[in-house]
N, C-alpha and C positions, 0 to 999 in steps of 0.2 A: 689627378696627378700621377696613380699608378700604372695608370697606361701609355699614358707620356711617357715618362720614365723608362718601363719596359722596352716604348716603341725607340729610344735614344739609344739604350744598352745592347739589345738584342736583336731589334727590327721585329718582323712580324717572320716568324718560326714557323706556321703552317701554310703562309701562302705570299711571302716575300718572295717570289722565285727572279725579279724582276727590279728589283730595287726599285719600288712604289712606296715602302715603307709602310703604317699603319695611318689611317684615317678614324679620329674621332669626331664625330657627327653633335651639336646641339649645343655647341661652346659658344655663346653670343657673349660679345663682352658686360662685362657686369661691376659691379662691386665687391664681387665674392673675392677672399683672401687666394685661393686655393688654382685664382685666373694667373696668379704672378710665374706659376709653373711655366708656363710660355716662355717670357719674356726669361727668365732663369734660365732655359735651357738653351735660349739663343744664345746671351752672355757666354755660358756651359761649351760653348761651338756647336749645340746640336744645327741637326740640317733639319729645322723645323718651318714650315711655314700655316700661318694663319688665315684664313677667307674670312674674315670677319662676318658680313656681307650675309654669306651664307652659311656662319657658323659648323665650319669645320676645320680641324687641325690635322696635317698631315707630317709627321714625324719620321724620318729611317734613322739606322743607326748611325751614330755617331759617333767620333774618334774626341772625347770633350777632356775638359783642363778644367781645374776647380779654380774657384772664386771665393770671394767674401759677401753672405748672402745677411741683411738684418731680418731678422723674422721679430719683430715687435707687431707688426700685422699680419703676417702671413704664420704663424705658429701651426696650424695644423699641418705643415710642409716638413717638419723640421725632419719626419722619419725617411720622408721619399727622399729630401735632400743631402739627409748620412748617408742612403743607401749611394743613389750619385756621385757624392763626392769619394766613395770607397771604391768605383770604378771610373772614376777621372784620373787625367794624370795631376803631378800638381799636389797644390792644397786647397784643401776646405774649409774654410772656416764660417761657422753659422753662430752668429752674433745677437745679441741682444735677446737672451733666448728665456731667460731665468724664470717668468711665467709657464714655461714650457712643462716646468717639474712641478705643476699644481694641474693638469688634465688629468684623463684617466688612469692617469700614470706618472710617474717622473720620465717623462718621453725622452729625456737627454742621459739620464742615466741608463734606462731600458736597452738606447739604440748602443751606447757603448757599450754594454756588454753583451748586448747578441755578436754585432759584427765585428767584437774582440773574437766571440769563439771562431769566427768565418775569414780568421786571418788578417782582419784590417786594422792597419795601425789608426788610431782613433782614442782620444782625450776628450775630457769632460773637466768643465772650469764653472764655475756656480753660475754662468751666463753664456757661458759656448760653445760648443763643440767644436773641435780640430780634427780634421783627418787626412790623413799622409797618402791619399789615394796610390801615387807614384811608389810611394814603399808597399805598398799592399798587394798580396796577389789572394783574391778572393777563393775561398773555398768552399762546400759544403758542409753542413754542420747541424746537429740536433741543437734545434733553438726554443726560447719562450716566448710566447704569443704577450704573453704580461695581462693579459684579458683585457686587451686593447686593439681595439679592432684596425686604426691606423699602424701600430705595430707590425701585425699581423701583414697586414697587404705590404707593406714598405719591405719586411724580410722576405714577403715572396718575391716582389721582383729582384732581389737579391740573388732569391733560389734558381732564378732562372735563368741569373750569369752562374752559379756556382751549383750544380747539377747536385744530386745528394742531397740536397737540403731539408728533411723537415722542423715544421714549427710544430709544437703542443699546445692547445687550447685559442688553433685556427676558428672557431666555431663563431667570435666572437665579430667577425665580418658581417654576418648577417645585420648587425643593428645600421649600418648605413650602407652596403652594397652588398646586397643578397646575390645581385649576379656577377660576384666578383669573379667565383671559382670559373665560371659558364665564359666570361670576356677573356680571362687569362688564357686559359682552355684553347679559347680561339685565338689567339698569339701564337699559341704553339707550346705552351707551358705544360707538364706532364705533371699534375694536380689527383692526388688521391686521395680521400677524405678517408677516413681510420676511427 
């Protein structure tokens, strides 16, 4: 989802010269929660399309407007999706989420207050997140990883609308996307390990 996301917000930074946008390769449709990214970001207005077929997603940036997302299935969305909804115009509201605060983390409470300090208006309610993307003008900001590896990548793509950014206890990426630093990198993302 974080390179989706990325590829919605930002496009591809080191070699978009052409509005091609970013191509993620090896995405067959499946049952995995974390597929709904897709179809969310269409809703979202991103300019995404899907080859099923051939399992690949091609994404530019986009100009998107939030929505009302239930993540009662899709919960490990919930961080790419604050991030999103804090650079959509609009509101966001992600709904049915109250499991969400029993993961590695209280992930609803975690994302409101990173992207409190990153200037986004954004509420937390015992089951959902609100954010006022349209009121928010994203900044950068010294942030906490929370030792959560979703965290972690969900503020980076943040970092990479809002320049300035770091997180503390990035390291925590490694437990399911060791090449996260190495694909962002390749967006055009300015990633320096400390």
């Amino acid at each position: 989802s974080y390179l989706l996301a990325a590829g919605a917000l930002v496009g591809d930074r080191a070699a978009d010269q052409d509005g091609t946008g970013i191509t993620v390769e090896n995405l067959y449709p499946s049952a995995q929660g974390d597929s709904a990214i897709i179809r969310i970001l269409a809703e979202m207005g991103a300019d995404i399309v899907w080859n099923q077929e051939l399992g690949k997603v091609t994404v530019r940036k986009s100009d998107l407007h939030g929505i009302t997302v239930d993540v009662g299935k899709t919960p490990d969305l919930v961080p790419t999706l604050a991030v999103l909804g804090a650079c959509a115009s609009g509101e966001m509201r992600i709904t049915n989420a109250r499991h969400v605060r029993y993961k590695e983390t209280d992930r609803l409470h975690a994302m409101t207050v990173e992207l409190s300090k990153m200037g986004v208006a954004i509420s937390e309610t015992d089951d959902e997140l609100l954010i006022k993307g349209g009121e928010s003008e994203i900044r950068g900001a010294v942030l906490h990883g929370w030792d959560d590896h979703r965290i972690v990548m969900a503020l980076a793509v943040a970092g990479m609308v809002a320049g300035g950014t770091v997180i503390d206890g990035a390291e925590s990426v490694a437990v399911s996307y060791p090449g996260f630093v190495r694909d962002m990198t390749r967006l055009g993302a300015s990633i320096v390990e400390i």
